[in-house]
C-alpha angles and dihedrals in degrees: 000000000000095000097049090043079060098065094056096120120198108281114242095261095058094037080057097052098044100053086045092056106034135038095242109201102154134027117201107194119041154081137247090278101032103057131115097206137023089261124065143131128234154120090292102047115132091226115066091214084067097048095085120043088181093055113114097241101045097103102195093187091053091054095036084063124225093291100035144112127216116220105218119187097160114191109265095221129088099042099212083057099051092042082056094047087056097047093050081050096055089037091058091037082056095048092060102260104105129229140228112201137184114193156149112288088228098144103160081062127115084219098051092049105039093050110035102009097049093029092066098243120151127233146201124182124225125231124252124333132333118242096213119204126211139100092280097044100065091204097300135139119259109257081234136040126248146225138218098227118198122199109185127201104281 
């Protein structure tokens, strides 16, 4: 079930929303159809280099570009991999490239507080739940809600 839970892509109305409000330039979790932009990284890519967004030497500011945002919907199992997926998110956003994130409303985590509450992001939840698309969530609502987590250049 967690790998199929890794393949819920962000429904249309929050994609939408997403590339209105923010200038998208990388997204970091995704594949060939799921992604929001032409540029992402994931297990499909045709480049090696772009298979793995936690690996060392994947710079997601350098390939968001100066001006640019990176989407991040992480998937939410298992947990150390999504608490990764965070940091790296925080770590970017410190480095001065901001972040878009979609994830669990889990806000009693560790996971939660150490990487968006005590990073400074900011966060809106998102009401009811999420419709996720994608060929494993067969059009249901996500078991959790879900927030719209923002980590500005710091």
């Amino acid at each position: 079930m967690a790998a199929e839970r890794q393949a819920w892509w962000t429904p249309e109305p929050l994609r939408s929303q997403i590339l209105t409000e923010y200038n998208v330039t990388l997204d970091a979790a995704a594949c060939v159809q799921s992604r929001l932009v032409p540029q992402y990284l994931g297990l499909d890519h045709e480049d090696a280099r772009y298979r793995d967004s936690l690996a060392p030497d994947v710079d997601w500011g350098q390939l968001a570009g100066p001006s640019g945002w990176t989407y991040l919907n992480p998937p939410y199992l298992p947990i150390p991999l999504l608490s990764g997926m965070l940091a790296k998110a925080a770590a970017s956003a410190a480095a001065g490239s901001p972040v878009i994130g979609l994830v669990p409303a889990s806000v009693t985590t560790r996971w939660f507080t150490t990487h968006i509450t005590d990073a400074g992001a900011r966060v809106r939840f998102v009401r009811g739940r999420v419709k996720f698309t994608g060929p494993f969530a067969n059009g249901g609502s996500a078991p959790w809600g879900v927030a719209l987590v923002e980590w500005p250049a710091g």
